[in-house]
DRENSEBA-351913 format. One line per 2 residues: number of its first residue (from 1); their letters; for each residue x, y negated, z negated of C-alpha. Coordinates in nm, 3 decimals, always signed. Layout:
! DRENSEBA-351913
NUM> A> X/Y/Z; ...
***
This chain:
! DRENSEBA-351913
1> XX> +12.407/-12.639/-10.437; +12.445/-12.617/-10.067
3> XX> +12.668/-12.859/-9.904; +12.563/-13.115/-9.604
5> XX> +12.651/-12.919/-9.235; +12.774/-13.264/-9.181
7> XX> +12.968/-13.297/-9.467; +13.312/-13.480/-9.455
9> XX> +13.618/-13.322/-9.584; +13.933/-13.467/-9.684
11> XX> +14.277/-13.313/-9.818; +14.389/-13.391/-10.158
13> XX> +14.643/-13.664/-10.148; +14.829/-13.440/-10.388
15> XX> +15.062/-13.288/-10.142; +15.320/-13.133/-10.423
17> XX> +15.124/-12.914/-10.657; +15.305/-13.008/-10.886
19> XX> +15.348/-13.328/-10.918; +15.036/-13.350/-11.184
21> XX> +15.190/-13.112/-11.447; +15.257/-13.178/-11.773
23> XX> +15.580/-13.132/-11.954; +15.479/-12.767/-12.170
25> XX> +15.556/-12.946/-12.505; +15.473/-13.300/-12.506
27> XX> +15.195/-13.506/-12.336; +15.225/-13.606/-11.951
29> XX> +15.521/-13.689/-11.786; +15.837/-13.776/-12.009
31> XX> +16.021/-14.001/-11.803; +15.651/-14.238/-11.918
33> XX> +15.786/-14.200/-12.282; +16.030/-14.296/-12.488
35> XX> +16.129/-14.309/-12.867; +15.982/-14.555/-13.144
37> XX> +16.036/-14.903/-13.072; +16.249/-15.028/-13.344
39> XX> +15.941/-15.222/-13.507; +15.721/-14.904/-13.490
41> XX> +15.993/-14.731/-13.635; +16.082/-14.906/-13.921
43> XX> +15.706/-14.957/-13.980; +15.650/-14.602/-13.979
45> XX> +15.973/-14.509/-14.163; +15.885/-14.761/-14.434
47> XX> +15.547/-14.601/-14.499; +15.528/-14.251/-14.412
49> XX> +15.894/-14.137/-14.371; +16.091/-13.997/-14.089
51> XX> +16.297/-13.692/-14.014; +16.425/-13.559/-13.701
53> XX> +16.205/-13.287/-13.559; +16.319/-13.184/-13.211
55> XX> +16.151/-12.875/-13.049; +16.331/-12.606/-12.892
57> XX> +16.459/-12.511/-12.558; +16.181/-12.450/-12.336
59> XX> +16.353/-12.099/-12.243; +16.378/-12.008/-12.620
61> XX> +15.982/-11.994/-12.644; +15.848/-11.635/-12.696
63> XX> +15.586/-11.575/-12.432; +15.322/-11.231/-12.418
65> XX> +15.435/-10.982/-12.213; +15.329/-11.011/-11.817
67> XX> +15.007/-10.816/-11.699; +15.117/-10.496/-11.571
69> XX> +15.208/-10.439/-11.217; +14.915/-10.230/-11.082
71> XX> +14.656/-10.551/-11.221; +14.924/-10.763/-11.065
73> XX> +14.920/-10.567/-10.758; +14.542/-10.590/-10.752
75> XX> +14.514/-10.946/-10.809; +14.745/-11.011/-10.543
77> XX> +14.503/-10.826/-10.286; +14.239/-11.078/-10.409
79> XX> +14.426/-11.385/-10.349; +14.756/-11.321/-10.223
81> XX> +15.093/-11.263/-10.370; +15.171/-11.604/-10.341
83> XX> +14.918/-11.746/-10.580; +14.965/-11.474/-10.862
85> XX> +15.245/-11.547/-11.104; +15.459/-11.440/-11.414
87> XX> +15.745/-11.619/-11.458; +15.828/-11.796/-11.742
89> XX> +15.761/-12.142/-11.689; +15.396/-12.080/-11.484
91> XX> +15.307/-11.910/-11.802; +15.434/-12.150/-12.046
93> XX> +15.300/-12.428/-11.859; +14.951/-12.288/-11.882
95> XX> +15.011/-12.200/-12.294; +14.715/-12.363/-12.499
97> XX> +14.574/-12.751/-12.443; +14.750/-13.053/-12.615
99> XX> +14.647/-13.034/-12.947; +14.867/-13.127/-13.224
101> XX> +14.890/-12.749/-13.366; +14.923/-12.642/-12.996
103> XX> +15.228/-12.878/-12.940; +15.343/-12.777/-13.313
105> XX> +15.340/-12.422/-13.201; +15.542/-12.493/-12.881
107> XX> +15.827/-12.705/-13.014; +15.865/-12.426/-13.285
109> XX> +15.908/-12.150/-12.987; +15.581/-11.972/-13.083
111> XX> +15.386/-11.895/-12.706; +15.229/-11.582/-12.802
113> XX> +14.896/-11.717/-12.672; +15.011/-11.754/-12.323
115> XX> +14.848/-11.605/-12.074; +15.000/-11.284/-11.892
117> XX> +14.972/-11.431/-11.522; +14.849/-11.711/-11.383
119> XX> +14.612/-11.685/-11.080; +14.542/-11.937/-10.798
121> XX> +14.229/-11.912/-10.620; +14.134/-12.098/-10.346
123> XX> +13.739/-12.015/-10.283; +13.435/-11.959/-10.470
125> XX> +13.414/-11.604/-10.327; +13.845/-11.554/-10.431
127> XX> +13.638/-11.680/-10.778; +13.334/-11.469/-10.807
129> XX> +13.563/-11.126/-10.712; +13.820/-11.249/-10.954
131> XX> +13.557/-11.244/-11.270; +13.413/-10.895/-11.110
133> XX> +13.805/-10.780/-11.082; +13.800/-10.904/-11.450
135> XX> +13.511/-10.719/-11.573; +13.594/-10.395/-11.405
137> XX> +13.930/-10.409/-11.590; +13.807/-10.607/-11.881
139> XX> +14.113/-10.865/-11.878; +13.984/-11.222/-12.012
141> XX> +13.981/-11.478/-11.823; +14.077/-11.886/-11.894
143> XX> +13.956/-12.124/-11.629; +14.260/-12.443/-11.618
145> XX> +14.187/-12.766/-11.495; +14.428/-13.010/-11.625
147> XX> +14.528/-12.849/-11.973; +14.420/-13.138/-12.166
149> XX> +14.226/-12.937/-12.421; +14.264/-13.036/-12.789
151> XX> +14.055/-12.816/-12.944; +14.140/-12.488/-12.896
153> XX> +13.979/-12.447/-12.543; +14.224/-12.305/-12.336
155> XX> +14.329/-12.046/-12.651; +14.154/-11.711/-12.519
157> XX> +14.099/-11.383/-12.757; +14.313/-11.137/-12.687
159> XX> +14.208/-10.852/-12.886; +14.023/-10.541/-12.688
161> XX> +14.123/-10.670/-12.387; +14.369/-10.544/-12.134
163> XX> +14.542/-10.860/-12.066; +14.453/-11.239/-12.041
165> XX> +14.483/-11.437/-11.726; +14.466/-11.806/-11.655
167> XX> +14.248/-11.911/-11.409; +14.414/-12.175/-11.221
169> XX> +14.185/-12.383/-11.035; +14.449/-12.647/-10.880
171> XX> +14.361/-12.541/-10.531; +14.055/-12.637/-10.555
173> XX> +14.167/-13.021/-10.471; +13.910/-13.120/-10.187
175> XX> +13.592/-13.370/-10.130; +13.335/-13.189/-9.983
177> XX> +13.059/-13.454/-9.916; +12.954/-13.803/-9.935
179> XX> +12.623/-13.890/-9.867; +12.562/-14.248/-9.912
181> XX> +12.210/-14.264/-9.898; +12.170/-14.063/-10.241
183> XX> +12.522/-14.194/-10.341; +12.622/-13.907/-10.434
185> XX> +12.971/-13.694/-10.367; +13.075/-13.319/-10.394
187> XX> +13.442/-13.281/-10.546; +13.615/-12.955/-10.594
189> XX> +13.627/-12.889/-10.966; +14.071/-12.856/-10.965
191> XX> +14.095/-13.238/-10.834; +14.286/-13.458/-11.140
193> XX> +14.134/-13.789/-11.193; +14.351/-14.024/-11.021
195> XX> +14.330/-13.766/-10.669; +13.975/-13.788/-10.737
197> XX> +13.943/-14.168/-10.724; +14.225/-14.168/-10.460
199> XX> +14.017/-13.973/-10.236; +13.658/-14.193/-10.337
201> XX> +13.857/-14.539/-10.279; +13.865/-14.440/-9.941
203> XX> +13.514/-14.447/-9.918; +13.482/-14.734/-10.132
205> XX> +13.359/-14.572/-10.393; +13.397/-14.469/-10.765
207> XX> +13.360/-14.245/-11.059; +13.425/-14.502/-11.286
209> XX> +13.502/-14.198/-11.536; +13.836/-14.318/-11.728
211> XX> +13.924/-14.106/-12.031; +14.269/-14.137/-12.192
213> XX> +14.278/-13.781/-12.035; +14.201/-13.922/-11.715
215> XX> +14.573/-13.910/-11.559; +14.601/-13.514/-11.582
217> XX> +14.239/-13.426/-11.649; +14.019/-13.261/-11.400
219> XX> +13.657/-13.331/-11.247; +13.572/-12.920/-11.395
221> XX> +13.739/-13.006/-11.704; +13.545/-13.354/-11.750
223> XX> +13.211/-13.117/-11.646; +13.248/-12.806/-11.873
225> XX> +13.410/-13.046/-12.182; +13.105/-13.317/-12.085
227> XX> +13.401/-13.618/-12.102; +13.325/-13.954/-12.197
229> XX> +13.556/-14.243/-12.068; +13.659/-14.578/-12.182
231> XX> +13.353/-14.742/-11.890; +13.126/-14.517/-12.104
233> XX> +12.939/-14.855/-12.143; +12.913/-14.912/-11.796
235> XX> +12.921/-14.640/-11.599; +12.759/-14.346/-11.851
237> XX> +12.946/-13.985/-11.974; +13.029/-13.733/-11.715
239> XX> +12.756/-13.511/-11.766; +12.520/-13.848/-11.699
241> XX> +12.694/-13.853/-11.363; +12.636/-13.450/-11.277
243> XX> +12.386/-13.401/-11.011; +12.436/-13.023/-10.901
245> XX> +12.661/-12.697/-10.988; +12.812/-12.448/-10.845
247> XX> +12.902/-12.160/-11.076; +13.073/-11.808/-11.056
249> XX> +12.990/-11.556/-11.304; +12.976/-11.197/-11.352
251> XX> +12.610/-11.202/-11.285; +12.646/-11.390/-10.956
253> XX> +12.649/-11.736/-10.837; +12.422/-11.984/-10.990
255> XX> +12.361/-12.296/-10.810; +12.197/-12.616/-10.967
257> XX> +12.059/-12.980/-10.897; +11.891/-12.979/-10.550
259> XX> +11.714/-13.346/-10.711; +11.749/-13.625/-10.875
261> XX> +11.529/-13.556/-11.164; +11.297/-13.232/-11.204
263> XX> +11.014/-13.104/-11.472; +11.118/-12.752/-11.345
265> XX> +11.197/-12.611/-11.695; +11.454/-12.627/-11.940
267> XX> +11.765/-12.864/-11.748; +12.034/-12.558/-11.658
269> XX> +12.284/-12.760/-11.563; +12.334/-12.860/-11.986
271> XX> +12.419/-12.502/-12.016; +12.703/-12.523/-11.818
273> XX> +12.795/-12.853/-11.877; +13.007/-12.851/-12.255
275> XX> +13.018/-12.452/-12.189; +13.390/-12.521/-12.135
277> XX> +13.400/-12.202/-11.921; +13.264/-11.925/-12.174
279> XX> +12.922/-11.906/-11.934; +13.111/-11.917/-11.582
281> XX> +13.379/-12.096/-11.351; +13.293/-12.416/-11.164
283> XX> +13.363/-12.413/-10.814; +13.188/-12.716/-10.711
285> XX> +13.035/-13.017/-10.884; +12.775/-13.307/-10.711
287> XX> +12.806/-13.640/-10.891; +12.658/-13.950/-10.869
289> XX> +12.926/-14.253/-10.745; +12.924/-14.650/-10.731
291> XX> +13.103/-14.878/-10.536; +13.420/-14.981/-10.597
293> XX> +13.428/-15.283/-10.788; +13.537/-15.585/-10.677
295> XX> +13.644/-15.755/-10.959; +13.766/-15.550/-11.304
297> XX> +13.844/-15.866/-11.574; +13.858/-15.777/-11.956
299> XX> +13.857/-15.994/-12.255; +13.997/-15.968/-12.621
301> XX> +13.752/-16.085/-12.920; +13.854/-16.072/-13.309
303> XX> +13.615/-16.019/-13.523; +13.640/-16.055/-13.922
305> XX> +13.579/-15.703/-14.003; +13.488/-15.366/-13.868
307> XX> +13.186/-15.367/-14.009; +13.095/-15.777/-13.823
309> XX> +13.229/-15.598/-13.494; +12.993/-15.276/-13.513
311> XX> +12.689/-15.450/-13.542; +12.761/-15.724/-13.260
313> XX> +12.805/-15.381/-13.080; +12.517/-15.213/-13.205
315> XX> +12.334/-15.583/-13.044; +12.478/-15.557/-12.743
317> XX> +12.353/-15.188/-12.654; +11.998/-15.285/-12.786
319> XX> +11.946/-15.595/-12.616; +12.066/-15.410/-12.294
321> XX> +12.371/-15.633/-12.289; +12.661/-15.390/-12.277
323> XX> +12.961/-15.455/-12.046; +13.107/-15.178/-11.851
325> XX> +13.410/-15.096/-12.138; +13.319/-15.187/-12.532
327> XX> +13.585/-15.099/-12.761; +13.639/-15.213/-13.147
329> XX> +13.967/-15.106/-13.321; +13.934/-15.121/-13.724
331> XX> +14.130/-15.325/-13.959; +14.429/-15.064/-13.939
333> XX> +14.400/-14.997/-13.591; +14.441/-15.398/-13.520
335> XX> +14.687/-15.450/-13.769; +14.977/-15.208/-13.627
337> XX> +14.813/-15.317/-13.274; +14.732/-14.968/-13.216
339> XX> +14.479/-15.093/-12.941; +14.819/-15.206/-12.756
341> XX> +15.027/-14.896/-12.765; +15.307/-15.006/-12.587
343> XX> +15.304/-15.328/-12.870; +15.287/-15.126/-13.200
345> XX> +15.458/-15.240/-13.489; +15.479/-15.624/-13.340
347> XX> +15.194/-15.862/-13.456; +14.906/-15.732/-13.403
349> XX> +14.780/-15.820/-13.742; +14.888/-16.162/-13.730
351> XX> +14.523/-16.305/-13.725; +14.397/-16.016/-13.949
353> XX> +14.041/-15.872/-13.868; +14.000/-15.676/-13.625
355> XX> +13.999/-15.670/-13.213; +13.725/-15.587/-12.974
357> XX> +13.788/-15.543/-12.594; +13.530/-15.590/-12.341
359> XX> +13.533/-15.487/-11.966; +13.347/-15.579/-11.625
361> XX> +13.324/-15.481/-11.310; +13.140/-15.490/-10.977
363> XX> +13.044/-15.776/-10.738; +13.189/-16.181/-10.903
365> XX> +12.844/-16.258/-10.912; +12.732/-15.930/-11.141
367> XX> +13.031/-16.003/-11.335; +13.032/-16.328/-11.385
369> XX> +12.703/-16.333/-11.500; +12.730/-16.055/-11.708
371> XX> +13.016/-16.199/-11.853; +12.857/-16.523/-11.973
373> XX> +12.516/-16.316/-12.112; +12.820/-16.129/-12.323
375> XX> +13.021/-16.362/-12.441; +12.722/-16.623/-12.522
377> XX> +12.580/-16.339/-12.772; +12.941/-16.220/-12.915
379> XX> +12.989/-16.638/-12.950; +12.667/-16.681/-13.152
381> XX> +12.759/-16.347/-13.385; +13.062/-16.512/-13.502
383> XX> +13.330/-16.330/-13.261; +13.644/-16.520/-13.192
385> XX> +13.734/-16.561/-12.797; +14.086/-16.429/-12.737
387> XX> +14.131/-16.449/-12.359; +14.180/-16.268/-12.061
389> XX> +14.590/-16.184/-12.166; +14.484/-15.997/-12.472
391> XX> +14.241/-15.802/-12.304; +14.456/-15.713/-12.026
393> XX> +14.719/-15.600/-12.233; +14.510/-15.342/-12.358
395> XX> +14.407/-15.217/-12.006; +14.782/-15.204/-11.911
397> XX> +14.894/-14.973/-12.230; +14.543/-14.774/-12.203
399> XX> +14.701/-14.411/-12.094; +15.029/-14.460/-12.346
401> XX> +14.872/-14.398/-12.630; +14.959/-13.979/-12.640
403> XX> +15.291/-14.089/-12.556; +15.312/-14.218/-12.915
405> XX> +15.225/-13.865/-13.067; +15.499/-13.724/-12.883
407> XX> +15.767/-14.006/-13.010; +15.621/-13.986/-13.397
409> XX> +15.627/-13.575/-13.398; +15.964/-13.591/-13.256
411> XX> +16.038/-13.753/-13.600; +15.860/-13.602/-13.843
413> XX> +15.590/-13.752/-13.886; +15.241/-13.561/-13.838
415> XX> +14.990/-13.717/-13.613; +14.644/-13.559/-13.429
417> XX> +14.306/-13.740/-13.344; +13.919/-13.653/-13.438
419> XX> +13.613/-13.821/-13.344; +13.258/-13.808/-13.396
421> XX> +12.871/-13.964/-13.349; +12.621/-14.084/-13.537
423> XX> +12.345/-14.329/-13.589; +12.402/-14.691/-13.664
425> XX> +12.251/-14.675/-13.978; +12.493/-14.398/-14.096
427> XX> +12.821/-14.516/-13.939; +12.937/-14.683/-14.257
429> XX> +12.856/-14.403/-14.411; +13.079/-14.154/-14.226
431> XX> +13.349/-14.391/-14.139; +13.407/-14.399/-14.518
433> XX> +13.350/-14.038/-14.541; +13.596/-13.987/-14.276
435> XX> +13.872/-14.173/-14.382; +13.809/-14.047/-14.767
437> XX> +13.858/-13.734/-14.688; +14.160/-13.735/-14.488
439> XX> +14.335/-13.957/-14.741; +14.231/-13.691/-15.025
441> XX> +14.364/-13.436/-14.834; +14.701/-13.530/-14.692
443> XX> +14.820/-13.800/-15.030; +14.819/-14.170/-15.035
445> XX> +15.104/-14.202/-14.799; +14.853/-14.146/-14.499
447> XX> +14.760/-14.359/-14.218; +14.403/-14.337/-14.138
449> XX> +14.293/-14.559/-13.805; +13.950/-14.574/-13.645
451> XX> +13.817/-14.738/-13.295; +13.437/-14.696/-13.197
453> XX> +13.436/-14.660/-12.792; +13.130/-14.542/-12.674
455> XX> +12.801/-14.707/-12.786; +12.438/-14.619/-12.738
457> XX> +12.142/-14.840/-12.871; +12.143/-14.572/-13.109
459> XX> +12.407/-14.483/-13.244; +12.782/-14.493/-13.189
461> XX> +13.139/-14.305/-13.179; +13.402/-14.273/-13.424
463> XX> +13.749/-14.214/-13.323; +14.026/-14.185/-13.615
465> XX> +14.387/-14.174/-13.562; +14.576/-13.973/-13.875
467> XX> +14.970/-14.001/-13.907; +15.100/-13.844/-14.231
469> XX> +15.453/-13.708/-14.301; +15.500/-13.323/-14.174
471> XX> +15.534/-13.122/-14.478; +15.790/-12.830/-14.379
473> XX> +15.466/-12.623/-14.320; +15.302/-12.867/-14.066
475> XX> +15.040/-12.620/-13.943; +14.860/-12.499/-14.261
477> XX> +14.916/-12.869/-14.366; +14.699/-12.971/-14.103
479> XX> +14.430/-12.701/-14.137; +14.360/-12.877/-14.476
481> XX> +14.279/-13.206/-14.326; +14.111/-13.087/-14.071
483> XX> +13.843/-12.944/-14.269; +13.832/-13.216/-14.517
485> XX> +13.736/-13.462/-14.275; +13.548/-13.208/-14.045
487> XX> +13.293/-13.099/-14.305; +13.263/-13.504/-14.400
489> XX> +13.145/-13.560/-14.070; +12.906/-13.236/-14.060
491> XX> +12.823/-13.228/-14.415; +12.752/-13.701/-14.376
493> XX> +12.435/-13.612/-14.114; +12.727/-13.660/-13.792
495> XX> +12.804/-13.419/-13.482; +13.132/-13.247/-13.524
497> XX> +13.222/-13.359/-13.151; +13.140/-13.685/-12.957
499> XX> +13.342/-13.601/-12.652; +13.626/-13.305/-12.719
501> XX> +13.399/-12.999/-12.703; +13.424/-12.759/-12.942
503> XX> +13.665/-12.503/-12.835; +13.827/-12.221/-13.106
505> XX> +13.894/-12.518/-13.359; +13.523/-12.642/-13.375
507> XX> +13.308/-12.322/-13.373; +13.256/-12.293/-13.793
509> XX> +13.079/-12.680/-13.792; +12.945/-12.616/-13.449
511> XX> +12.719/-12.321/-13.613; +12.616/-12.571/-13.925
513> XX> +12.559/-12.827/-13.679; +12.288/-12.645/-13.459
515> XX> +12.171/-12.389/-13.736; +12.120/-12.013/-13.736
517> XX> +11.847/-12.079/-13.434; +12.069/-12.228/-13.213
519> XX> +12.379/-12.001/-13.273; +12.156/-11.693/-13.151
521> XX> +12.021/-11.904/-12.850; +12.378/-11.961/-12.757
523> XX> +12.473/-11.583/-12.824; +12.199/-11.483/-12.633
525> XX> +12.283/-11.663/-12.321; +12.661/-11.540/-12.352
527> XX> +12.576/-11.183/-12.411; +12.292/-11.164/-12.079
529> XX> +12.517/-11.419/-11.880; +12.867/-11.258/-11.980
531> XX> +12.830/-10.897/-12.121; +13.128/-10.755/-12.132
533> XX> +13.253/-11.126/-12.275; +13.535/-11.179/-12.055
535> XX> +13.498/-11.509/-11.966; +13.713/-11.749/-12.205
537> XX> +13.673/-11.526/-12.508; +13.634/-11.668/-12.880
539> XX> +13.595/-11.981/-12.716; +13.254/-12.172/-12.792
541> XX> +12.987/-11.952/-12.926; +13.036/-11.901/-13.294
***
């Protein structure tokens, strides 16, 4: 992907490196959090149970020991001293994604999977002679965007190898080109997602790629993960947005998308894209933008059941109707206002049923219109108007939702997220599956929630919320569940992954999912691409 000569380049408007990093235990920034409101708590107290669950000192966490000085000394000729590291808190900070066994593991002082330095590069060459460095030596090595992994991504194997290293790609913070004419933009794949729209806003343009990720996330991470956001509606998944590559691996640099659209053989760029680093690292990634909108308005609609809300859905995406953000909380997930985070526990499930928010943006006239098309349709299907103030409310609470994890662990109770796809004729189906399973496996005293976000004319998403008590053996505890509800969803005709990836925690449905076939297709690519398998080890490929 070779970049315009007259290509415009701006600095990040990240001036402190740091100022994106999240707290090594809990999600995001903590001075964003707080404990349980007192409804939450006594709602949660009153059916799950609480105890008081604090992790330990950060400095009390066991770590690996450091790469060993002649590596380090070599690494530093690569990139400089300066951006090799091993002190404790680099390390730490860089220890697994943000995962509910990953935090577990943390608060409970256990960071043996951290990596033994952590390595800044600043260019795709610094890149490509890292991963040949890495070969020669045979040390793995774990490309880090934004360490918002919950699947096991960022957890490398470490045995046969010399050493792990995290690949830490925050210097890569720029925009390399806009060209207006194709609407398109290069971004540097260590750019978080508000620098990223920072830096398009001043061209008066957009992603319009919002996951609940999107405050820490990066545009590699959205790329090799292939993200889906809340305008999923509107504005399509990442990987719809990808135009063109650029990728280091040990075999060279591979460079992708010089067109919109191309009958050149199998698409490339899908091999890289949900490879979450196990085929290369990203240096450089071409995406197709918008204009900023001019107007953003959403809207809150109750519907009587889940079931009365999923089909006006499924109506909206095949009549061509969809808004830029759909979103349809279930009867639980209304009830405890879930959909509201920073309003759980009040009364949410006041009206009963359950809520559905819808989005808009662009031009007044595009919304506007589409706005009437939308809500004349959701009218005539029986859905019950509830203003503007409901659906902004959701908007405003939209990134505090992992906050809530953080407050419920810190008391006990046990709570982690799973999603998945599949056709509307079999979302019933699974949803029930789903929810079944989980129940079975953690007891009766189990919350189970569900929201469907992302719509197709197809098909849909399924995204459950689980909050159990923590038994004093959260871990295994979890494992349990986790395969309950994972081989309901595999085992119901359903993907194991809508948007997450697959990471370490994934692989075992990932292989029933594509079949003996596609696990040797996928082998085959890692074993020609990445012989010596240094690249994000046990990651991926089952």
């Amino acid at each position: 992907m070779a970049l315009n000569e007259a290509a415009r380049t701006h600095p990040s408007p990240i001036s402190d490196p740091t100022s994106a990093e999240m707290h090594w235990s809990r999600w995001g920034d903590p001075a964003h959090a707080g404990p349980l409101a007192d409804s939450a708590f006594a709602l949660v107290d009153t059916f799950i149970g609480t105890s008081e669950t604090p992790a330990v000192p950060s400095a009390e966490v066991r770590l690996s020991a450091p790469l060993a000085d002649g590596l380090l000394a070599e690494l530093a000729g690569i990139v400089g001293a300066e951006h090799v590291l091993t002190d404790h808190d680099s390390r730490l900070q860089r220890t697994r994604g943000k995962s509910t066994p990953d935090l577990l593991k943390l608060r409970a002082g256990d960071g043996t999977d951290s990596p033994d330095a952590v390595v800044r590069p600043g260019t795709h060459d610094e890149v490509v002679a890292l991963i040949d460095w890495a070969v020669a030596r045979h040390v793995a090595v774990v490309p880090f965007g934004g360490g918002t992994s919950v699947v096991g991504g960022l957890v490398a194997r470490r045995e046969g190898y010399a050493g792990v290293i995290s690949l830490d790609l925050r210097r890569f913070d720029k925009l390399l080109e806009v060209d207006r004419t194709s609407m398109t933009v290069v971004l540097e794949p260590g750019l978080r997602g508000p620098a990223a729209e920072a830096l398009l806003a001043a061209e008066g343009l957009t992603l319009g790629h919002f996951p609940q990720s999107f405050q820490y996330a990066s545009i590699g991470g959205f790329a090799v993960t292939r993200s889906s956001g809340q305008s999923s509606a509107g504005y399509g998944r990442f990987d719809a947005l990808v135009v063109g590559l650029k990728v280091a691996t040990p075999q060279g640099t591979l460079e992708l998308g010089n067109s919109p659209a191309n009958a050149a053989g199998p698409d490339l760029r899908e091999l890289v894209m949900g490879s979450e680093g196990a085929f290369g690292v990203v240096t450089a990634v071409r995406l197709r933008v918008r204009p900023l909108p001019q107007v953003t308005t959403y809207e809150a609609w109750r519907w009587a059941s889940f079931a009365d809300g999923a089909a006006a859905m499924r109506t909206l995406a095949q009549a061509g109707m969809l808004p830029t953000v759909l979103r349809l909380s279930d009867e639980n997930e209304t009830a405890i206002n879930l959909a509201k985070p920073a309003e759980v526990g009040e009364s949410g499930g006041d009206a009963g049923g359950c809520l559905m928010i819808t989005g808009y943006e662009g031009t007044p006239e595009a919304v506007e219109a589409k706005r009437t098309a939308v809500t004349a349709l959701l009218a005539g299907l029986g859905g019950d108007n509830q203003g503007a103030d409901s659906g902004q409310a959701w908007a405003d609470g939209r990134f505090h939702g992992p906050y809530l994890r953080d407050s419920l662990l810190d008391v006990g109770v046990l709570v982690e997220t799973m999603e998945t796809v599949t056709f509307w004729s079999n979302l019933d189906h699974v949803y029930t599956a789903v929810k079944d399973a989980l129940v079975a496996a953690l007891g009766e005293a189990t919350l189970v929630l569900c929201h469907i976000s992302h719509v197709y004319e197809t098909g849909a998403s399924l995204y459950f919320t689980v909050a159990t008590k923590a038994s004093a053996e959260p871990l295994p505890q979890w494992a349990v569940a986790k395969k309950a509800a994972s081989d309901a969803m595999v085992h119901n005709g359903a993907s194991i992954t809508h948007h997450h990836a697959v990471g370490q925690d994934h692989k075992p449905w990932l292989a029933e999912e594509i079949g003996p076939v596609g696990v040797e297709m996928l082998r085959a690519v890692k074993e020609r691409i990445d012989p010596t398998g240094v690249l994000n080890p046990g990651v991926l490929i089952p």
